[in-house]
N, C-alpha and C positions, 0 to 999 in steps of 0.2 A: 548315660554314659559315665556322668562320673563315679556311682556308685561301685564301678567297674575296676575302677583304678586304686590303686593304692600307692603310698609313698612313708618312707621312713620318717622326713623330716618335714615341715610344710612351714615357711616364714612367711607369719602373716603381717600383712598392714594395717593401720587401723588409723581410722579417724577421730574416734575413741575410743576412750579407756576404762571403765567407776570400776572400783571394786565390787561394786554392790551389784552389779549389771552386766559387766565384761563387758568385753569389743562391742564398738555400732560401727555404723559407716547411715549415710543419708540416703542408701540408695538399697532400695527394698531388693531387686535382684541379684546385688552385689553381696547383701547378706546373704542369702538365699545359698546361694554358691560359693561363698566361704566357709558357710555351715559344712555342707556337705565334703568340702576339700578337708577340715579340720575331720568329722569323722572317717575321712580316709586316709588319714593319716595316724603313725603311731607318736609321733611327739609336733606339739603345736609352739612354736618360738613367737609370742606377739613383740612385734617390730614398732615402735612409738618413741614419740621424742616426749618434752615434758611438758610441750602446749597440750597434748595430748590427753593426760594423765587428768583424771577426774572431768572429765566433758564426756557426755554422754549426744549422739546422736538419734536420729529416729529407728531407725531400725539396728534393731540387737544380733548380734552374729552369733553368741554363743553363753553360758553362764560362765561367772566369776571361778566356780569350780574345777572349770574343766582346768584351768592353768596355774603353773608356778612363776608367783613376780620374782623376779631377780632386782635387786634393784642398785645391782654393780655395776 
């Protein structure tokens, strides 16, 4: 179903942040289906505060790539 859907803008959460690795989260479904929202989306906003920043969890939601840090 979500393949289905599309959205302009998608604010995502995150549990983590690396540069080297992009967004995790600890919960393997929850990536799963971030994944999938972020490719169905045309622009990905990652939402984190600065505990955040450089902590890496177990599951990866997406490459360092696909995003622009803003860091204002």
């Amino acid at each position: 179903m979500m393949s289905e859907l599309h959205a302009d803008r998608l604010f995502l959460a995150v549990d983590g942040f690396d540069l080297q690795t992009g967004p995790s989260t600890p919960d393997v479904l929850e990536a799963q289906l971030n994944n999938m929202m972020m490719r169905s989306a045309r622009e990905v906003t990652v939402v984190a505060d600065f505990s955040k920043l450089g902590r890496r969890a177990i599951s990866k939601i997406g490459h360092s790539t696909e995003f622009t840090v803003d860091h204002g």
